[in-house]
PAKE-119084 format. One record per residue: x, y, z of N, C-alpha, C in turn; residue number from 1. Coordinates in pm, 1 decimal, padded with zeros to 6 digits. Layout:
{{X Y Z} {X Y Z} {X Y Z} NUM}
...
//
This chain:
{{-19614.7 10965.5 -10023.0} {-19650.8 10966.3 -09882.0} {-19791.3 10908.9 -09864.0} 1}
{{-19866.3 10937.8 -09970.2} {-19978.4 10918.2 -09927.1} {-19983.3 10743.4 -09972.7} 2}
{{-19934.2 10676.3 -10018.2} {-19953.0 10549.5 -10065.7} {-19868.0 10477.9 -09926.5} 3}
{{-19773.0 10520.8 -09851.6} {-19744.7 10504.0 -09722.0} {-19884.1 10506.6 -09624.0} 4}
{{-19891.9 10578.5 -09616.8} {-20037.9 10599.3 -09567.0} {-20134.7 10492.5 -09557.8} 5}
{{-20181.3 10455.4 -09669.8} {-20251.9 10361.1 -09731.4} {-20250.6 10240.6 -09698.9} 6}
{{-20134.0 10189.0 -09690.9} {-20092.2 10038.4 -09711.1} {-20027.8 10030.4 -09581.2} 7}
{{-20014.5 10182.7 -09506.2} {-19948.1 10103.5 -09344.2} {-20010.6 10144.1 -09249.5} 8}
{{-20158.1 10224.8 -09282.5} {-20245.4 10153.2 -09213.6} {-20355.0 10058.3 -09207.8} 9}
{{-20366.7 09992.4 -09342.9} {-20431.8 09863.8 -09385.4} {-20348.3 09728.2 -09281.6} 10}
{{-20193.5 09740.8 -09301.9} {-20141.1 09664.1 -09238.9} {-20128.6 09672.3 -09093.9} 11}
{{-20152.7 09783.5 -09046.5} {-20111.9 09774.3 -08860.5} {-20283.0 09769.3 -08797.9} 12}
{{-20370.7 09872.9 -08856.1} {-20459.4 09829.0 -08789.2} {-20606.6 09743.8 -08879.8} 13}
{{-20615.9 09686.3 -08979.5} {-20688.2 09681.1 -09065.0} {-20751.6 09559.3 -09035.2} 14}
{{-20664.5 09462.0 -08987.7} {-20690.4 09299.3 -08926.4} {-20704.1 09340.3 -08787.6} 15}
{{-20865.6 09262.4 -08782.7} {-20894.0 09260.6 -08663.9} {-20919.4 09097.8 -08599.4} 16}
{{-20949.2 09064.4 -08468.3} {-21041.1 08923.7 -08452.7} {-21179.8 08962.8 -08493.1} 17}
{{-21252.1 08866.2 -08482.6} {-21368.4 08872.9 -08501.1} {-21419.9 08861.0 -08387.6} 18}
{{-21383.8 08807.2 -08292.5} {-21459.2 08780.0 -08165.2} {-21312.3 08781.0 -08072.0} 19}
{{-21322.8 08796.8 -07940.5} {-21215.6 08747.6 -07817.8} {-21189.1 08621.1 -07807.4} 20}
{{-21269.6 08530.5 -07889.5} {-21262.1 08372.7 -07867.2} {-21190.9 08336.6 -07971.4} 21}
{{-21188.1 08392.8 -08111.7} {-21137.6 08378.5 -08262.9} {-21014.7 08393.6 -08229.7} 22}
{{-20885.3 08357.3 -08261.9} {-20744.5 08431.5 -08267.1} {-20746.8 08442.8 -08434.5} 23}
{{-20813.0 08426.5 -08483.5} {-20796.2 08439.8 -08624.3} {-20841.1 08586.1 -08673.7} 24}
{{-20745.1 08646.7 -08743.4} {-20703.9 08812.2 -08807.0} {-20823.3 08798.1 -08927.2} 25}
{{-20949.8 08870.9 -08973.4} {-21002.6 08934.7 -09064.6} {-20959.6 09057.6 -09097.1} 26}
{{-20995.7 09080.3 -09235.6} {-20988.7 09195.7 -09288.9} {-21062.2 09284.7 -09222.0} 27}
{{-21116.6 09398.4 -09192.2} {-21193.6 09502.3 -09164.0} {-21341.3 09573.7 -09224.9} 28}
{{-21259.1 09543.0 -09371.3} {-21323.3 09591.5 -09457.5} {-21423.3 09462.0 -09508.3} 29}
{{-21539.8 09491.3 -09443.9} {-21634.5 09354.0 -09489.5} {-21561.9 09194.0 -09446.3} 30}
{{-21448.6 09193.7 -09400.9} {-21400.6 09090.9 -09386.3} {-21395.7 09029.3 -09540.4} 31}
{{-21362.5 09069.4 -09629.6} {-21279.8 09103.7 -09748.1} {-21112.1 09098.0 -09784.6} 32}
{{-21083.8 08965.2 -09772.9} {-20932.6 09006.9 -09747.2} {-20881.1 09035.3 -09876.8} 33}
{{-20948.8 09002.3 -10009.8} {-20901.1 09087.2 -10164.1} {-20885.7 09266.5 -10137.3} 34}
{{-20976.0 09296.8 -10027.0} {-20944.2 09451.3 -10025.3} {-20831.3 09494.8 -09953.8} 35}
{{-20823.4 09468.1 -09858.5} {-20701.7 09455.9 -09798.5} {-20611.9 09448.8 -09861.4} 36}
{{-20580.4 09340.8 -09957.9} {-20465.9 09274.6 -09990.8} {-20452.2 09387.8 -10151.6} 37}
{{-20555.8 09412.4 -10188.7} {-20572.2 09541.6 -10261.0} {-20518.7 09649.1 -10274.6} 38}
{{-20568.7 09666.1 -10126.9} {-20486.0 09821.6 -10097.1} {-20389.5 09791.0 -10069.7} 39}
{{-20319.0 09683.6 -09991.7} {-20157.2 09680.3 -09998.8} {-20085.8 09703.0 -10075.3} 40}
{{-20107.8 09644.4 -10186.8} {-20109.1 09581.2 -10332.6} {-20028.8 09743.1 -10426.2} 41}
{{-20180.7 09825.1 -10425.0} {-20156.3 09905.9 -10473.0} {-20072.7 10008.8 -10396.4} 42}
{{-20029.1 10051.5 -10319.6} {-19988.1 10092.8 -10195.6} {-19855.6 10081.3 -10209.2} 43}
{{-19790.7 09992.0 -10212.4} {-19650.9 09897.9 -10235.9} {-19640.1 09981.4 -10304.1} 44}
{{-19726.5 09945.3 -10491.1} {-19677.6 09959.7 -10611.8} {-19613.0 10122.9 -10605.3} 45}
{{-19710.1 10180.9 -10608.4} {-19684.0 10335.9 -10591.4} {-19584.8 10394.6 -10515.9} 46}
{{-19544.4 10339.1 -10381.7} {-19441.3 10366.9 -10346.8} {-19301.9 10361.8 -10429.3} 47}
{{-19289.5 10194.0 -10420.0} {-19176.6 10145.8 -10536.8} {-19160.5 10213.1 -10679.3} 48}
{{-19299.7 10256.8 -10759.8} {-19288.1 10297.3 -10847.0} {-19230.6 10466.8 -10841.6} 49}
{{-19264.9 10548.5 -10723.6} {-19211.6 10697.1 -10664.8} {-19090.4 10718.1 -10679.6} 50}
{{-19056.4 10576.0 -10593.4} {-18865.5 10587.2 -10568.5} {-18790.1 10565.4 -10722.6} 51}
{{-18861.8 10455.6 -10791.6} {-18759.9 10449.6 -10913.5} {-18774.7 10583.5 -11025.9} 52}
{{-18913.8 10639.1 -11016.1} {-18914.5 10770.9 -11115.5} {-18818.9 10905.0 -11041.8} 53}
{{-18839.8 10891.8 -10935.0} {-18759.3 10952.5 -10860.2} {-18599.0 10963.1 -10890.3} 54}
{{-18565.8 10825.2 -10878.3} {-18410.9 10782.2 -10933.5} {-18381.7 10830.9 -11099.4} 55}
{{-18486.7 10792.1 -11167.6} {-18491.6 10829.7 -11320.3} {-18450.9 10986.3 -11313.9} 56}
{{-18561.2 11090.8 -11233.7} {-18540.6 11208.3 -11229.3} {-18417.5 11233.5 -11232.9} 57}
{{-18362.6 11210.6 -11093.1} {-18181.4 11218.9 -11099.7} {-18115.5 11180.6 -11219.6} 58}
{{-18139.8 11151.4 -11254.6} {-18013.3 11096.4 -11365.8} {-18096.5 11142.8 -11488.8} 59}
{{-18182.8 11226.0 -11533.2} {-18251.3 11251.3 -11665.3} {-18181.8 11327.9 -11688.2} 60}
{{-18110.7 11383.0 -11669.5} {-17986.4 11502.2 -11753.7} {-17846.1 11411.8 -11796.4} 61}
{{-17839.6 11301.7 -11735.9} {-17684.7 11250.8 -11784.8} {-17768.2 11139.2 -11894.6} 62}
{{-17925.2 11121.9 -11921.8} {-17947.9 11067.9 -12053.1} {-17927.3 11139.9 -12170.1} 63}
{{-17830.4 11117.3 -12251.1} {-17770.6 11145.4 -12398.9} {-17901.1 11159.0 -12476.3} 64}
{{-17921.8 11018.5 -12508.2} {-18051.1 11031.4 -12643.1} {-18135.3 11088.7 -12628.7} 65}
{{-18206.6 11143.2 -12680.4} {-18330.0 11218.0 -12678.6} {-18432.7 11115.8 -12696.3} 66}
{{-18435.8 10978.5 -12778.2} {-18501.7 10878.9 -12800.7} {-18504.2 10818.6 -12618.0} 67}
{{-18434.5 10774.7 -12597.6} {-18421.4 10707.2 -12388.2} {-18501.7 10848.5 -12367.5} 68}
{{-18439.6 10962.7 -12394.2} {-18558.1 11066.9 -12274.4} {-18679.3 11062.5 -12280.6} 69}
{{-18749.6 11051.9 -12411.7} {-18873.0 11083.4 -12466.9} {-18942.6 10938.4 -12435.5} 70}
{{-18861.7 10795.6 -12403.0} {-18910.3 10702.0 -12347.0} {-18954.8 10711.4 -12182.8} 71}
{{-18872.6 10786.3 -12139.3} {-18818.0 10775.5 -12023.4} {-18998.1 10874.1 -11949.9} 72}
{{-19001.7 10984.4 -12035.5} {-19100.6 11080.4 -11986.8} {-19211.3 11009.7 -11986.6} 73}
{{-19251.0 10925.5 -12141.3} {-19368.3 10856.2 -12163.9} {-19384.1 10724.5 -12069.2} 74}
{{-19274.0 10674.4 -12013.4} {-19325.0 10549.9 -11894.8} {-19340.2 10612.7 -11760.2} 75}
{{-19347.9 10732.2 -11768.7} {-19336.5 10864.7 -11623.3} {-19532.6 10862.2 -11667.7} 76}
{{-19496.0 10879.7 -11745.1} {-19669.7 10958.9 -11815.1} {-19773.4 10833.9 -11790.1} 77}
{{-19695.8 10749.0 -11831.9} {-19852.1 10626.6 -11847.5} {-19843.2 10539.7 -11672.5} 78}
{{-19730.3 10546.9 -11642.6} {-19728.1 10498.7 -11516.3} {-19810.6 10566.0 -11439.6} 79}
{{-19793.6 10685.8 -11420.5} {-19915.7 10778.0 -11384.1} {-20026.4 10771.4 -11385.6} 80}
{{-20067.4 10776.0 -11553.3} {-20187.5 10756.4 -11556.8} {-20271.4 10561.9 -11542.3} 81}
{{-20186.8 10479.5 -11527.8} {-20247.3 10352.4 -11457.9} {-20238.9 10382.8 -11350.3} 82}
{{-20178.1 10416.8 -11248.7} {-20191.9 10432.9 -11050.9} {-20324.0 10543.9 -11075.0} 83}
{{-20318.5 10623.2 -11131.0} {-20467.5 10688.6 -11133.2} {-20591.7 10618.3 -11159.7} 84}
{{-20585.6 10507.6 -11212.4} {-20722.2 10391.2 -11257.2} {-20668.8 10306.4 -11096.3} 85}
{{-20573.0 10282.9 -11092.5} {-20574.3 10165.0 -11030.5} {-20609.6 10226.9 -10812.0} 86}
{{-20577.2 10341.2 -10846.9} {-20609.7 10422.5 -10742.9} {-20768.7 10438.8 -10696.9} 87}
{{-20804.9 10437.3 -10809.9} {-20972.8 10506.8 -10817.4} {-21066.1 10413.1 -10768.8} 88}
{{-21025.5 10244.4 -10874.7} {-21031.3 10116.5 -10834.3} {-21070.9 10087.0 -10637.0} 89}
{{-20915.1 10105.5 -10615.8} {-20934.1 10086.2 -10434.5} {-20966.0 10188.2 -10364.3} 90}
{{-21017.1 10288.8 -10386.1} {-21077.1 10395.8 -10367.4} {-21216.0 10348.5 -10374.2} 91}
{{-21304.8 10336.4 -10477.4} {-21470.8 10263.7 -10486.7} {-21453.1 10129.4 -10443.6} 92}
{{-21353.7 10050.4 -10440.5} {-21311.9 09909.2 -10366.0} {-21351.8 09896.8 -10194.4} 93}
{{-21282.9 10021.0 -10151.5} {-21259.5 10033.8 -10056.9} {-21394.8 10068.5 -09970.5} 94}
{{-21414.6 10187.1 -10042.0} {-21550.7 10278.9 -09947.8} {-21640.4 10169.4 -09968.1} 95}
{{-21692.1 10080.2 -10090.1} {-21776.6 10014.9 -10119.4} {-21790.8 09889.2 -09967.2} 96}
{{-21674.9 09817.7 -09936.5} {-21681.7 09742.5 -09872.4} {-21676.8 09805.0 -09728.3} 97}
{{-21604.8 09897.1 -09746.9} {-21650.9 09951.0 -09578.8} {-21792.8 10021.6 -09550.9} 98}
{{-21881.7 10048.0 -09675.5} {-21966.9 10032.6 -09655.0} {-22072.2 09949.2 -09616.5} 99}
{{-22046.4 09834.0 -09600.7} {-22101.8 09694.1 -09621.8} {-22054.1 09649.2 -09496.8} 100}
{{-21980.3 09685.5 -09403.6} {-21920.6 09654.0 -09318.1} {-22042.7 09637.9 -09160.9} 101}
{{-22061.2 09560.4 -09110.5} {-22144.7 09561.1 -08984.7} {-22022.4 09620.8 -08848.6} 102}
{{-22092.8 09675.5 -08759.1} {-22006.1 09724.8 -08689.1} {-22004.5 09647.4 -08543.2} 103}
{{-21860.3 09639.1 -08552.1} {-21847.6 09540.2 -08416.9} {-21756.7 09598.9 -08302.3} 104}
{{-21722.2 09524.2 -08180.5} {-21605.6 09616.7 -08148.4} {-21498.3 09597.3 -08221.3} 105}
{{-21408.5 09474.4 -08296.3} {-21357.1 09450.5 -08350.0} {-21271.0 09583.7 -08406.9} 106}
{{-21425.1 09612.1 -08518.9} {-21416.8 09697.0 -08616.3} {-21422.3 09826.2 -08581.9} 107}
{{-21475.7 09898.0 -08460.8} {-21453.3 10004.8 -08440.8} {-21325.1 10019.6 -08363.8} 108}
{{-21239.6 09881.0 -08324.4} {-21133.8 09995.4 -08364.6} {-21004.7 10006.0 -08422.1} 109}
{{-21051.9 09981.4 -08555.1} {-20938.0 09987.7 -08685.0} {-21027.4 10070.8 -08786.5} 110}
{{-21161.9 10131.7 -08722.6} {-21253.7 10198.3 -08829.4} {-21141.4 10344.4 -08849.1} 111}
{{-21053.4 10405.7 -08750.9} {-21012.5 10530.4 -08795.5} {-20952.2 10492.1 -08931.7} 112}
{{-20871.2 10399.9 -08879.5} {-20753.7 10334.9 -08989.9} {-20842.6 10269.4 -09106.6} 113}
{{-20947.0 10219.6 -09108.4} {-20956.0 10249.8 -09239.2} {-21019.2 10308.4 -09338.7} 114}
{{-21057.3 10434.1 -09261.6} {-21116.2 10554.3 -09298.2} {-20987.0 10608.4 -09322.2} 115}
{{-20909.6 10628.7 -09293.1} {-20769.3 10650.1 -09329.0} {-20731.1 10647.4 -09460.5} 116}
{{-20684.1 10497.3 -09473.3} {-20673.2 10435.1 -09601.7} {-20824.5 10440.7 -09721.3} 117}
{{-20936.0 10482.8 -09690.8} {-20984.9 10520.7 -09788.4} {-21009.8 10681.9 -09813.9} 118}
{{-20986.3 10749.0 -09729.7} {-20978.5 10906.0 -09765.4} {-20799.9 10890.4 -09814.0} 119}
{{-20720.4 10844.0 -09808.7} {-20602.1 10883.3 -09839.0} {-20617.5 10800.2 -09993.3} 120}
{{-20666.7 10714.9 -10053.8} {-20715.8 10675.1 -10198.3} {-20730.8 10755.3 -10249.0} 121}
{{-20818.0 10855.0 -10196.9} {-20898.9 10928.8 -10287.0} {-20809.1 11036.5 -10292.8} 122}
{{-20703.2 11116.9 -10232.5} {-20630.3 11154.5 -10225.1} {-20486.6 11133.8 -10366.3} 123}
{{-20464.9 11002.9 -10325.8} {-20381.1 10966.4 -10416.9} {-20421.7 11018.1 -10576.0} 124}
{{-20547.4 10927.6 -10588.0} {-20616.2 11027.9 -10725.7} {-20572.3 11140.2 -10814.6} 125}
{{-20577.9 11233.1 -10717.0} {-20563.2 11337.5 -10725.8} {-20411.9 11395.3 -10741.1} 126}
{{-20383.5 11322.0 -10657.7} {-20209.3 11332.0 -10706.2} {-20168.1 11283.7 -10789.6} 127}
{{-20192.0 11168.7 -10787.6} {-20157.9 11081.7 -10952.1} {-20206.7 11137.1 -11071.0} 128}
{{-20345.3 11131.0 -11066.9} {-20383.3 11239.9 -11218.8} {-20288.6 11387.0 -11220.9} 129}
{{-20273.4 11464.4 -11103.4} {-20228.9 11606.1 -11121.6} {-20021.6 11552.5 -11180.6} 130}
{{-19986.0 11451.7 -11162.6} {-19884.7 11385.2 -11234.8} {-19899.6 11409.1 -11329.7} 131}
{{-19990.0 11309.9 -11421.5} {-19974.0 11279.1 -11533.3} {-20036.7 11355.6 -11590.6} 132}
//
């Protein structure tokens, strides 16, 4: 949920104009579109990666081998523990550049949203490590 979070409100309110005269979409964050595209990035992954461990879950009792299970736990385990680096990453990614950020109207108002998406990073963290 929380990687929902993340990546859909980077995408709805995160691009702003820069001016009323610009029609052209910046990032928010410093006008940084690697962060953005960052947090999408990672955002996606975690989701996609939820649903398929998820699917694994279901079906970990009709795995026979004990060799597939003991694989199966350890790509549960390390998957985990990379979205926890890669979490932490757009987490100091994030705050860093919205720190850096000058404030415009633009930007104040997609600032909830991406105060959002960086308190919900830091969040993830925490879930991801308490995973793995």
């Amino acid at each position: 949920i929380f990687s929902i979070v993340v990546f859909g409100s980077i995408v709805n309110e995160c691009y702003v104009n820069k001016d009323s005269q610009d029609p052209e979409l910046l990032c928010i964050f410093n006008q940084n579109e690697s962060a953005c595209s960052y947090g999408i990035a990672v955002g996606i992954m975690a989701f996609f990666g939820c649903i398929f461990f998820f699917v694994v879950d279901l079906y970990f009792q009709q795995i026979s081998s004990v060799k597939d299970r003991k694989r199966a736990v350890l790509l549960d385990l390390g998957f985990s523990g990379f979205l926890s680096f890669l979490w932490f990453v757009a987490f100091c990614f994030l705050a860093n550049q919205w720190q850096r950020t000058t404030m415009s109207k633009g930007v104040s108002q997609g600032a909830d949203a991406a105060r959002a998406a960086i308190a919900f990073s830091f969040f993830s963290i925490i879930a991801w490590v308490s995973s793995a």
